[in-house]
N, C-alpha and C positions, 0 to 999 in steps of 0.2 A: 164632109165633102168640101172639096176645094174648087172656087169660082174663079176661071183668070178671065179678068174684066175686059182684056183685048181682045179676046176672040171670041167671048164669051160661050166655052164650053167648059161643060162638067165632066170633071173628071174621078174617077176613083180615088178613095184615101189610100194612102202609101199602105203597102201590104195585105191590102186584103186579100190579094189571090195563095198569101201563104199560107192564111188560117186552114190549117188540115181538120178537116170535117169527115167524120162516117169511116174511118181507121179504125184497124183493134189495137187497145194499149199493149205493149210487149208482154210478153206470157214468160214475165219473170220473177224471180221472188217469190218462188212455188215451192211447195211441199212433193214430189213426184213419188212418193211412197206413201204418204196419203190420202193423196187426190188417185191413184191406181186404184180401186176398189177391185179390179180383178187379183191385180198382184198379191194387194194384201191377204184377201180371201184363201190364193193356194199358199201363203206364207202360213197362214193358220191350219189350211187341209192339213199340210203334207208333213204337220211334226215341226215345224221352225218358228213357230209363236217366240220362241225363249229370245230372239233375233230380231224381234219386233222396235225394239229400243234404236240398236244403232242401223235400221235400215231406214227408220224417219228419221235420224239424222245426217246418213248421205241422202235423201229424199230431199234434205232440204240444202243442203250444199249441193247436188246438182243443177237444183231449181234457181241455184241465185241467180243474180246476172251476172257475179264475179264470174260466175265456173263459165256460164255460157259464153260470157264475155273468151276466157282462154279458149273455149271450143274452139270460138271464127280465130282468132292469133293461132292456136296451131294447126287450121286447113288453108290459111291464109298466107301465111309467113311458112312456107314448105319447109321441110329439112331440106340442107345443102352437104354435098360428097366434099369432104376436103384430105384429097390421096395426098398431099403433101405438107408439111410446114413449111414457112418462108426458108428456111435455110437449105430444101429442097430433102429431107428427111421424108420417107416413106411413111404416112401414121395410119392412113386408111380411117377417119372420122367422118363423123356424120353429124352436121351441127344441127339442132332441134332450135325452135322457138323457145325461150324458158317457159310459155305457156303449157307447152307438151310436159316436161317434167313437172309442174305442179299439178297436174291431172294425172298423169300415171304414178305421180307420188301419193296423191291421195288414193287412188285405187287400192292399190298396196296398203295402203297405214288403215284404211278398213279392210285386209282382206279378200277385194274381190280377186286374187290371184289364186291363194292355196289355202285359203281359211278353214274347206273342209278336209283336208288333211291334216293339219295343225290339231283339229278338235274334232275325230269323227264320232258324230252321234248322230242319231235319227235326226233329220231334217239338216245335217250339217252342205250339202250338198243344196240343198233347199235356199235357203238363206245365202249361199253363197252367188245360187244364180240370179238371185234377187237383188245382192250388190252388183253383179257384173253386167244385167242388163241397164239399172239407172245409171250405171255410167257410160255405159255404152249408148243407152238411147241420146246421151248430150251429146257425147263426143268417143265416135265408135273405133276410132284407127289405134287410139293405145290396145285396146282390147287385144288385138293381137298379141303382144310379146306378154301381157297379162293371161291369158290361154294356155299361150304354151308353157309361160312358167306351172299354171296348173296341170296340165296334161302332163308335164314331161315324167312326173314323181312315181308313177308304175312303172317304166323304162329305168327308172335309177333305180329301183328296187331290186329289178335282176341282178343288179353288181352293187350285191351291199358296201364291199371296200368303197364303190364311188359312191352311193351314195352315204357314206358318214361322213364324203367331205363336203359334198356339191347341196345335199337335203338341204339339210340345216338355212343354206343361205336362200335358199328356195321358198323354205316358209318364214325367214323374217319377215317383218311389217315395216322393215325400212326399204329406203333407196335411195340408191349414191347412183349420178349417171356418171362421171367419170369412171371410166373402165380401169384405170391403175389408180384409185385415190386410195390411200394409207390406210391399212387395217381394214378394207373392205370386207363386213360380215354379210352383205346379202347377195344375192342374184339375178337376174333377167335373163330366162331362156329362151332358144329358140330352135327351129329348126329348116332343114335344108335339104330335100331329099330329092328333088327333080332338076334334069338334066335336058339340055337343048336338043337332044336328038331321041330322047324316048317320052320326056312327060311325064304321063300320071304311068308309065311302064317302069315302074323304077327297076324292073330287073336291069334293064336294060343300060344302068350305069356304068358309066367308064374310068371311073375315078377310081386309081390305086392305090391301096392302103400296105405299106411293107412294114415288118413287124423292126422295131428300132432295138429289140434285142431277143427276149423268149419268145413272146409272142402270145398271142389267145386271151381270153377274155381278162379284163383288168391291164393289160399290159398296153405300153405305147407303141403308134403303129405313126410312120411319113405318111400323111395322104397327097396327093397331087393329084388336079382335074380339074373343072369347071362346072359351078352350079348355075344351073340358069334362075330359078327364083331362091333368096335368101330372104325372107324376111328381120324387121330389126333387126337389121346386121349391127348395131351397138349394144347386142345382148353381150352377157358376161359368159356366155356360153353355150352349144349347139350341139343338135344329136344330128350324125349328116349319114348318111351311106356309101359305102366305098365296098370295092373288090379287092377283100383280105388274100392276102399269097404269102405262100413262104409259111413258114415255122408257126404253130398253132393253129393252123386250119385255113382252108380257103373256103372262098364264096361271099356272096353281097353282106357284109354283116355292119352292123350299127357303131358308131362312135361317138364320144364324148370330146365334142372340140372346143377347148377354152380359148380366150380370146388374149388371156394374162398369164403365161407361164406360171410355174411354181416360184422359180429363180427372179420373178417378177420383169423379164422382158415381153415382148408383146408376140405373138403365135404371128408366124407368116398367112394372114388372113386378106388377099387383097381385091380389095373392092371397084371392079370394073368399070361398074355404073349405076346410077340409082332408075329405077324404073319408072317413067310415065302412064302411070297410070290412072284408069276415067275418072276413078275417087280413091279413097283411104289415101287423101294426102297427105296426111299430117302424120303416119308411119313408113318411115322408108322400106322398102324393097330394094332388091338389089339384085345382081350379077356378081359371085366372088371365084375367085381362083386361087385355089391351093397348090401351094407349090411345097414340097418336104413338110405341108403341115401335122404339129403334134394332134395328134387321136387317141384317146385311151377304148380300148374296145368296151363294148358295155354287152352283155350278153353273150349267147356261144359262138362260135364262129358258122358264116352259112345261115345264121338264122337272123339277120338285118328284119325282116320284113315284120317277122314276128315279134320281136326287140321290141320296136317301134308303131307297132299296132295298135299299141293300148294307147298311145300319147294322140294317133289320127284321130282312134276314138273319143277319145275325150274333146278334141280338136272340133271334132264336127258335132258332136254338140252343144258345144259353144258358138258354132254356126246357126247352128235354131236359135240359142239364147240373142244371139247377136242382130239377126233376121227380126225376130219378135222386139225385141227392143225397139228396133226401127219402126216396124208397124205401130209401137205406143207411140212415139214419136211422130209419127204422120196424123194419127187419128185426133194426139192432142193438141196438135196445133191446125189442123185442119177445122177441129168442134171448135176452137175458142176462137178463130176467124169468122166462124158462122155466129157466133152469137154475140160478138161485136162489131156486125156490120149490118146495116139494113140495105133494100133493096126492091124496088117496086112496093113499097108502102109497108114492108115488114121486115122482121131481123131476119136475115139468110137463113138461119139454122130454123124457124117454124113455115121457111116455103115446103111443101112438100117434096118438088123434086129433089131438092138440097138435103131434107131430114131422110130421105130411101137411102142417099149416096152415105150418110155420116153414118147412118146405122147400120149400112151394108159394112162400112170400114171397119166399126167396132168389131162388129161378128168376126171377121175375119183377124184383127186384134185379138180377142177376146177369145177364141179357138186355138190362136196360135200361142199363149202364154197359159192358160191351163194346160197344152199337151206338154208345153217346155217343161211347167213342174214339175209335174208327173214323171218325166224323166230323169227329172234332178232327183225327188224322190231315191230311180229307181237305183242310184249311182251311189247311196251310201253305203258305207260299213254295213248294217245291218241287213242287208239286200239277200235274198233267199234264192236258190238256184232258179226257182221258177221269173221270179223278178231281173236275174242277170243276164236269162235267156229273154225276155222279155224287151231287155233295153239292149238288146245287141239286133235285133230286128226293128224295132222303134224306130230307135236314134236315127239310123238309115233310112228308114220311111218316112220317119219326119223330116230330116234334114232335107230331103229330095222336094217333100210339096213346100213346104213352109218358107225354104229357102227359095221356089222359084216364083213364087206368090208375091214375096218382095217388091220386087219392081214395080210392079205393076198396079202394087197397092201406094206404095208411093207417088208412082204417078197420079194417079187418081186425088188423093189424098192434095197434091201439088195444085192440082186443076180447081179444087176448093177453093184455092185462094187468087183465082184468076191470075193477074200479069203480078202481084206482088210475089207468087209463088215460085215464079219462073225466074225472077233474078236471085242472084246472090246472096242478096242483103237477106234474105230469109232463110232458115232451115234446111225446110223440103228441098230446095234445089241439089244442096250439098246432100240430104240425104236419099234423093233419087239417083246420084251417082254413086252412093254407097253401097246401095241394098244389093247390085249384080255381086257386087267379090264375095259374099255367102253362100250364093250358089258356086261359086265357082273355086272356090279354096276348100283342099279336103276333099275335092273329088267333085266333078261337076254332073250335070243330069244321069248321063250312060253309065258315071265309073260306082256312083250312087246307087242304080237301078239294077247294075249287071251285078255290083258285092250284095243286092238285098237276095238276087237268084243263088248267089254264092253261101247266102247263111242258111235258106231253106234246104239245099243241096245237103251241108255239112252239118248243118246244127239242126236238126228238124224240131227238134223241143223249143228252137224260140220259133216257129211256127205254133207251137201248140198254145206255148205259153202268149202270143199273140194273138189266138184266136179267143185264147179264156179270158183276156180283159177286156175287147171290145164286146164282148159278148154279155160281158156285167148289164150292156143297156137294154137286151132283150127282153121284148114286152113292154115295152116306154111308150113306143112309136113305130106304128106298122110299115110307115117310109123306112125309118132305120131298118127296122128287122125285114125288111125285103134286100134293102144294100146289105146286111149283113151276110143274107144267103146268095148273096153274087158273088159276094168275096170267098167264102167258103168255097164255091163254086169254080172261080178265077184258082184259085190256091192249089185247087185238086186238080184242075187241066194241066198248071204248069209246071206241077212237079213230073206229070209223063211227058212232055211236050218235046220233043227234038229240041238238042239244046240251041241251034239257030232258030228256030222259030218260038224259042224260049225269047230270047231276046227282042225280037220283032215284038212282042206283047208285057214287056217290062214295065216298060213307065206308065201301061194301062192298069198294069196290075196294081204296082207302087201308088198309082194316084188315088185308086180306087183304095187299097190297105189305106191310107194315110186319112181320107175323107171319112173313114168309118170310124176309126180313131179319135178323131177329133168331135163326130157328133156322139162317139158312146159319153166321150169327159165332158162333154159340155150337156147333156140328158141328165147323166149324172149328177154333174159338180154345178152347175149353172140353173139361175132363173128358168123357168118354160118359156118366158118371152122369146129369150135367149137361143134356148135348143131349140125351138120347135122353126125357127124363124131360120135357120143354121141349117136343121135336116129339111127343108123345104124347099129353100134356097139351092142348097149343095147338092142335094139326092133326090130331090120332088121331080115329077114329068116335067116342070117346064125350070129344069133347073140351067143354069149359066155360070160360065166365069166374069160374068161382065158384073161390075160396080154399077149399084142404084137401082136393080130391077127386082127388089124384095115383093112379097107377094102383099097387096093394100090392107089386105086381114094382121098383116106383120102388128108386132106392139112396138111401131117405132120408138116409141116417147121412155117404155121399160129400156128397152136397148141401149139409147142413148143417155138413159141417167146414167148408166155403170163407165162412160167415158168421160 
């Protein structure tokens, strides 16, 4: 203490009001692949143990604070559009932070893009979503052009000529981000199918594709038009949609648009504007315009939709993977703010009302990444007819709950951490604006809910093959096996139902398929703490959507070890 003998008051010693007291230390320099006990558990379920080695070592490179450190530098320091060089040259660039390319470089150099393609074996799918979520759960906007580089590899399968040039750089484990750099052996793809006047209508495309000489699948086609969402538009290449005419066939059909000639000039590719969007900062979007642009057709002509259907597919369930990352991400920094901070006389995380909310978060975590496996599962090589009808109605029913559970759990999550939550300087902020673009890339709530009425309509076997896995949990749980004869019940109305009033009861249905889903894998594959606190919560009479109202019988204390 300091006495000034003039006036003789006391005053405080210099800095005490700095000493920061009752904070959590930063939650870095972690293992996030061995501190996961759910993740690791379905890495063992589902066939992908042999991948156990190098997924605790991305686990622990995304856990540093190096990597997290790049996360906030590339949501931070945005990409910037640069349409021209100083000398007034057209280049259409997109300048990144270097923090972004060493995250999406690392991505790549383990894999999380095409790694089950490169090596398909039982659980190769498995392990692969297990790299693409820990790096997504740090820093989720590269995941993007990482995606679609995975998704695109069925669509270039239909044109084997392209694909024995385009493959190849698809599954390298390099990355070069300059688009013209010397001997470039790898790839970043992307894609671009919707338009300002139709949307998720892609028929409804205006762009024209005219054939530059034969014409029809493999050959070069001039596109001209305007995309309204492009994403990483400084991929090395795009599958886009255009309206084929003239010679080789017309109709909506799919194209292979490089960014880099052959003759190594740059594709008339030009970039309008980059899009303001609420989050996924740190991956540009775009507005581009094609004008005479080179196209190689990739499939038959007329059949665009179908082309590029299996690439959606793949898309949107990277959506779940992406969703569910996030929710790790919320829950684990929401627990480790509870349990270093105290609060009326105890650490936040053992007040009761605080341990309902962290434990309701987990469940809802912990639901959402067993169902993710399970799908990655169902996506490998070795996948049996019943298995591929299975994850063609899944993936859509999941992608619809999981992905609109996001937000909200986010929120939630966010609110844990009172006002440190809500700035900046923390995580959850940046990932409560991230979690909406899941739901809404790849198809949002309707176009999700109306294709799941679309697969029961055309494909009735992944109906069936859906009802035979949720159904593995019958005789568990009398709550479950009563939602499971709802659903049965739901399924058989709406396949008579007038198809307008089919509609009207979609997302009831969807939600209901999805929640039954998720408690049969979690009966199954999870603690009874677990499931039973999950089917109680989710399907019980006084069930809710609301965070923290778990029933007081809950085994909170089980729940939250596994986060």
């Amino acid at each position: 203490m300091t006495i000034f003998s003039d006036t003789n008051v006391t005053h405080p010693a210099p800095n005490r009001t700095h000493t920061v007291l009752n904070q959590s230390a930063p939650r870095a320099d972690v293992n996030e692949f061995t501190l996961d006990t759910v993740l690791a558990e379905g890495v063992r379920r589902h066939d992908a143990d042999w991948a156990t080695g190098e997924l605790t070592d991305i686990g622990a490179l995304v856990g540093s604070a190096t990597f997290q450190h790049d996360a906030e530098l590339a949501n931070t320091i945005i990409p910037e559009l640069k349409t021209f060089d100083r000398w007034g040259n057209r280049i259409d660039e997109v300048e990144y932070h270097p923090a972004y390319h060493r995250i999406i470089s690392a991505a790549v150099a383990h894999g999380a893009h095409t790694s089950a393609w490169a090596d398909p074996k039982p659980g190769a799918n498995v392990a692969r979503a297990a790299a693409f979520m820990m790096f997504a759960q740090i820093e989720p906007g590269h995941s993007c052009p990482i995606s679609m580089t995975n998704a695109v590899i069925p669509s270039l399968d239909l044109q084997p000529d392209v694909a024995a040039i385009w493959k190849p750089r698809a599954l390298s484990r390099s990355y070069t981000p300059a688009l013209d750099a010397p001997d470039k052996a790898s790839a970043i793809f992307g894609m671009s199918m919707t338009e300002k006047q139709g949307g998720s209508d892609v028929r409804a495309n205006t762009t024209v594709a005219t054939p530059a000489g034969r014409g029809g699948p493999g050959a070069d086609y001039l596109l001209t038009g305007h995309k309204w969402f492009c994403s990483a538009p400084m991929s090395d290449a795009f599958l886009v949609l255009a309206q084929a005419e003239g010679a080789g066939g017309d109709g909506l059909s799919c194209f292979l648009l490089p960014r880099i000639l052959p003759d190594g000039t740059r594709n008339v590719f030009r970039i309008q504007r980059l899009k303001n969007k609420l989050g996924n900062k740190s991956n540009a979007s775009s507005e581009i315009e094609l004008d005479g642009t080179v196209g190689i057709m990739v499939g038959e002509p007329g059949r665009g939709v179908r082309t590029i259907i299996e690439m959606v597919a793949r898309t949107r369930l990277d959506c779940v993977l992406g969703s569910t990352a996030g929710m790790r991400q919320s829950v684990a920094e929401a627990v480790w703010h509870a349990r270093h901070r105290s609060a009326f006389g105890k650490v936040l995380a053992d007040q009761p009302a605080m341990t309902s909310v962290l434990a309701d978060l987990a469940l809802e975590s912990e639901a959402a990444t067993v169902t993710a496996l399970r799908l990655a599962r169902a996506h490998d090589e070795d996948a049996s007819e019943q298995e591929r009808s299975f994850r063609r109605l899944a993936t859509a029913v999941a992608k619809y709950w999981i992905c609109k559970r996001g937000p909200h759990h986010a929120y939630e999550a966010l609110e844990c951490l009172g006002g440190n939550g809500y700035t900046e300087d923390f995580p959850l902020a940046r990932r409560y604006r991230e979690q909406p673009v899941m739901a809404v890339w790849e198809g949002s709530g309707n176009v999700i809910a109306l294709d799941v009425l679309r697969a029961m309509t055309r494909e009735p076997d992944s109906v069936a093959a859906f009802d035979a896995e949720v159904n593995l949990a019958r005789g568990s749980n009398a709550v479950l096996d009563e939602h499971l004869d709802r659903v049965r019940r739901q399924l058989g109305e709406l396949a008579t139902e007038d198809p307008a009033r089919a509609q009207l009861r979609a997302r009831t249905v969807v939600e209901s398929m999805a929640l039954a889903l998720q408690a049969s894998l979690l009966t199954r594959f999870s603690p009874a703490a677990v499931a039973d606190a999950f089917v109680d919560a989710r399907l019980g009479p006084d069930r809710t959507h609301e965070y923290g109202t778990l029933s007081p019988s809950a085994d909170l204390g089980s729940i939250l070890s596994r986060a």
